[in-house]
C-alpha positions in Angstrom: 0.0 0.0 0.0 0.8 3.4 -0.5 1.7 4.8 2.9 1.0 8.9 1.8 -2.7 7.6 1.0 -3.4 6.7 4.4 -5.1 10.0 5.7 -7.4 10.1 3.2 -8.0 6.6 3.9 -8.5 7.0 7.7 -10.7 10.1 6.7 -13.0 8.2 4.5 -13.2 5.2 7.4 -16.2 6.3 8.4 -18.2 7.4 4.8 -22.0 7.5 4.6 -22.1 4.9 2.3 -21.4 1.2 3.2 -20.2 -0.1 0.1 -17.0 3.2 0.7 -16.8 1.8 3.9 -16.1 -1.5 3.2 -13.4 -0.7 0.1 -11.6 1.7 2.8 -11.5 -1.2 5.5 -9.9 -4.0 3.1 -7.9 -1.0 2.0 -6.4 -0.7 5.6 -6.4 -4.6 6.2 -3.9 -4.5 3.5 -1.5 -2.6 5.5 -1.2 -5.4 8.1 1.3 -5.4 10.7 2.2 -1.9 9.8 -0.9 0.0 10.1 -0.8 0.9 13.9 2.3 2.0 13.5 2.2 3.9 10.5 -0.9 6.1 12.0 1.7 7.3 14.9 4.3 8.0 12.6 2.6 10.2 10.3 0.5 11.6 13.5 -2.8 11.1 11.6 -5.4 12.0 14.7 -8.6 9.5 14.7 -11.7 10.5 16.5 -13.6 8.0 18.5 -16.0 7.0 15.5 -12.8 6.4 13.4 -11.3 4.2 16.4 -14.3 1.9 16.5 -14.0 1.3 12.9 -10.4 0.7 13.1 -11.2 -2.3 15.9 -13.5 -3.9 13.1 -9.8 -3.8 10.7 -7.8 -5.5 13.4 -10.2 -8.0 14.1 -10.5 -8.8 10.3 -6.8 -9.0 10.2 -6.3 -11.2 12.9 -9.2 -13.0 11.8 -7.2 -13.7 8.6 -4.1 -14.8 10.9 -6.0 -17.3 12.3 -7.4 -18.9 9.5 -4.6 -19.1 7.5 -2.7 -20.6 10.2 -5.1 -23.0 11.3 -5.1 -24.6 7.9 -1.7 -25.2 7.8 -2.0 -26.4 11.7 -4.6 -29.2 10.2 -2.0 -30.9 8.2 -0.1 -31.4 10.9 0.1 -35.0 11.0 0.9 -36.1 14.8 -2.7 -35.3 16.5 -1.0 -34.3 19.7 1.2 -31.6 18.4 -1.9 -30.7 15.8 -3.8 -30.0 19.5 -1.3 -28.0 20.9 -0.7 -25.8 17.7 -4.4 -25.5 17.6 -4.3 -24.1 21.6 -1.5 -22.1 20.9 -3.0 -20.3 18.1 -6.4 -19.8 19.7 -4.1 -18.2 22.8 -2.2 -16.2 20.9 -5.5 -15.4 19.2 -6.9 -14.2 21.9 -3.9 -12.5 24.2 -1.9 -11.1 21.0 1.5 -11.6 19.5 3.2 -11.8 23.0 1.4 -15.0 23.9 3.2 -16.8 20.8 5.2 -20.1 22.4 3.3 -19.4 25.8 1.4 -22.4 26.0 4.3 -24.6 24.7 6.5 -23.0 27.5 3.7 -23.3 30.1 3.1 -27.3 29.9 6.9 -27.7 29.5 6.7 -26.4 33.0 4.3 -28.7 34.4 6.0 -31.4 33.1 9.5 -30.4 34.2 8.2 -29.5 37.9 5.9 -32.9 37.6 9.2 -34.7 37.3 11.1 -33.0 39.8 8.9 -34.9 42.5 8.2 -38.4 40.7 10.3 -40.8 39.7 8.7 -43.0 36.9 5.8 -41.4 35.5 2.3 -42.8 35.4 -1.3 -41.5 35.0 -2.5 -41.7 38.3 0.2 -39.7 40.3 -0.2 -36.8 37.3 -3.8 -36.3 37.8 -2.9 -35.8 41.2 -0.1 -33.7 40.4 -1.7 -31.7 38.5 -5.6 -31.5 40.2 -4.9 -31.7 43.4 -0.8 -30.5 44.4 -1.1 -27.7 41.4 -4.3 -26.3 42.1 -5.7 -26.6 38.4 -9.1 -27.0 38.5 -12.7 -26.8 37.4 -14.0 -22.8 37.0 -17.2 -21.6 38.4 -20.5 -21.0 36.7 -19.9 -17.5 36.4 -16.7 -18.1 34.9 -18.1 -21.1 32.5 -19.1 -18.9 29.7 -15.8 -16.8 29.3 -13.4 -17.6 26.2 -10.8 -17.6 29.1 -11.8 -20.8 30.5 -11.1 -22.2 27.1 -8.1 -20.4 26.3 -5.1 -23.1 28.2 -2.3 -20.1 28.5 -5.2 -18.3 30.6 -6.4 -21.5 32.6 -2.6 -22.6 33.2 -2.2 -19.3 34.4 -5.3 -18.5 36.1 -5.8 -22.4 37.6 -9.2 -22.9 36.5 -11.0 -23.7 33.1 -13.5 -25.5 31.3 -13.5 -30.1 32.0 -12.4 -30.2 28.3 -9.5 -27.3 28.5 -7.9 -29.4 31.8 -8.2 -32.8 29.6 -6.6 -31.5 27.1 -3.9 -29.6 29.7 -3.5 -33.2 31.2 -3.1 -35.1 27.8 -0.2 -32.7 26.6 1.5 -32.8 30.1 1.2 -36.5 29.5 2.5 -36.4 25.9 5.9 -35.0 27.1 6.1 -37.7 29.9 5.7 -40.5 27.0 2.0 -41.2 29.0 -1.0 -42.8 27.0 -3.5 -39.9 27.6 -6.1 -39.2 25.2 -9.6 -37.1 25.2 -12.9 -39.0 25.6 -16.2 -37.1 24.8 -19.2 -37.6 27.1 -22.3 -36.2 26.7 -22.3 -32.9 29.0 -19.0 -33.6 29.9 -15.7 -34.4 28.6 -13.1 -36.8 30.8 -9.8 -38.1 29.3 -9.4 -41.4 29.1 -5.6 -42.9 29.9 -4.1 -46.7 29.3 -2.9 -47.4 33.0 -1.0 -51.3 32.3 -4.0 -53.2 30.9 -6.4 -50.8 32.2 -8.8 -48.4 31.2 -8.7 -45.2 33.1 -11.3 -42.6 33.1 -10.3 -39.4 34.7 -12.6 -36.3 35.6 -9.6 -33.4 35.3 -12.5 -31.0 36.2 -13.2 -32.8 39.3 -9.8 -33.1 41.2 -8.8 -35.6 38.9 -11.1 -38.6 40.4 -10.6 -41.9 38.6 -14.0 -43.4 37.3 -15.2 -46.8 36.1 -16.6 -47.2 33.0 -19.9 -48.2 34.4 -20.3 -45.6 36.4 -21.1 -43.0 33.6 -23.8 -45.7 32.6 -27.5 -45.6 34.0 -28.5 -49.1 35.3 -30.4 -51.2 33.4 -30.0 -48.6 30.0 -28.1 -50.2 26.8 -25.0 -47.7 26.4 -23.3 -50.0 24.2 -22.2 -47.7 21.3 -21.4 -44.9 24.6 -19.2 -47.5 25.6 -17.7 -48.1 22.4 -17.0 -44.2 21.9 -15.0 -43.8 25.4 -13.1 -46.9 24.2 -12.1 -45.3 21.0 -11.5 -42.0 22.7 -12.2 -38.5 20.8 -10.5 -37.7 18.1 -8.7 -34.2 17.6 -11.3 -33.1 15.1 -13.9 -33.1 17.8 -11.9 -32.2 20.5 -10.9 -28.8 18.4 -14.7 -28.5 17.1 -15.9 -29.0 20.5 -13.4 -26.1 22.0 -14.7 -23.6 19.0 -18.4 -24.7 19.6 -17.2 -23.1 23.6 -16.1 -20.3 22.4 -18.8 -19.4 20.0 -20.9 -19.9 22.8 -18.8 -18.0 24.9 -18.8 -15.0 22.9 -22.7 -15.3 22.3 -23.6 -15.3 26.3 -22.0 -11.9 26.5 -23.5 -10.5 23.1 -20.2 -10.2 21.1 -22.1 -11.3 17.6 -19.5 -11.4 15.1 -17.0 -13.5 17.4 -19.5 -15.9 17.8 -20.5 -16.1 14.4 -16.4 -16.3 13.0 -15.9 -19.2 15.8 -18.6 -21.2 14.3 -17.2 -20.9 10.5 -13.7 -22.3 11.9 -15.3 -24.9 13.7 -17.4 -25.9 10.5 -14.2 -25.8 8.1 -12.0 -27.8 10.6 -12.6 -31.4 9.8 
């Protein structure tokens, strides 16, 4: 773009007529990175309208940021680091450029401290570790419907977040400790699901970490064979990372922000 256009550019932001509006805005978009910066330098004063409408610019371009990195993170062909490329996008999303490599750093962390304290590894004594000993645990119901709680940099950091965000916090812990940890999708509720010797392990990581049996998520006397079947196989990362943007998009809905709502569904609908 030509930098010496962009008063008249800034000045035309906020035009009577929609379709000005809109050619100014992808105009702007175009100046990426830059465009912030640029406005300082050449000292170019924007009112409040003007300031509103340059919002709706940044949130296109990092709209675009997002997308175009979460395709690339689909190809990604080990499902563990395609999960935690997915959570570190959505953080860095969500908390800017200086959350890039946070999350990455954060459950390196864990890991390392987890080890400190433990000799050989295993399932049980890292739900504990990490439920119980490092105070990560379920949020509140006011908190429920905040993209925080599904954001991990902010529930590592905070020490509370959504029963699927701790899973998936407990899985990638587990993945640098060479532990068999994967996600398992329950109806109004999400546990992961860990190989323990022989064993099948359920763990609730938004309940302190409790071990569970499969039979005790089963009714008596109901036919849950196909339920069963599914906390065998475990969730996939597809509906793992569709089930964290159908949170969000909910999460942004319960406190009236529209457009976020709306974008989180379209990703969640193209990631498959």
């Amino acid at each position: 773009m030509d930098k010496r256009q962009l008063p008249f550019l800034i000045k035309l932001l906020n035009d009577e007529t929609s379709e000005v509006q809109e050619q100014v805005i992808e105009a702007l978009c175009a100046f990426g990175d830059e465009l912030t910066d640029e406005i300082k330098r050449q000292s170019i004063e924007v009112d409040d309208e003007r300031c509103e409408l340059l919002r709706e610019v940044s949130t296109r371009r990092r709209r675009s940021w997002l997308l175009e990195r979460w395709e690339t993170c689909l190809t990604l062909i080990d499902d563990k680091e395609k999960l935690e490329e997915a959570f570190g996008l959505l953080a860095e999303y969500d908390l800017g450029d200086d959350a890039a490599g946070t999350l990455t750093s954060l459950l390196d962390k864990l890991a390392s401290d987890y080890q400190d304290t433990h000799g050989n590894p295993d399932v049980f004594t890292l739900a504990h570790y990490l439920f119980r000993t490092s105070d990560l645990a379920g949020c509140n119901q006011n908190e429920y419907y905040k993209p925080a709680a599904s954001n991990l940099v902010s529930v590592i950091k905070r020490g509370r977040g959504l029963p699927i965000s701790l899973a998936c916090i407990y899985l990638l812990v587990g993945k640098r400790l060479s532990l068999d940890i994967e996600g398992c999708n329950v109806p109004n509720h999400f546990l992961a699901r860990a190989i323990a010797g022989d064993r099948l392990i359920l763990v609730d990581c938004f309940n302190g970490g409790t071990t569970l049996d499969v039979a005790q998520l089963v009714p008596k006397g109901y036919d849950a064979t196909e339920q069963i079947a599914g906390i065998r196989r475990g969730a996939s990362v597809t509906t793992i990372l569709q089930r964290v943007l159908s949170n969000l998009s909910h999460a942004h809905a319960h406190v009236e922000n529209a457009s976020e709502a709306t974008f989180f569904i379209e990703l969640r609908e193209s990631t498959d």
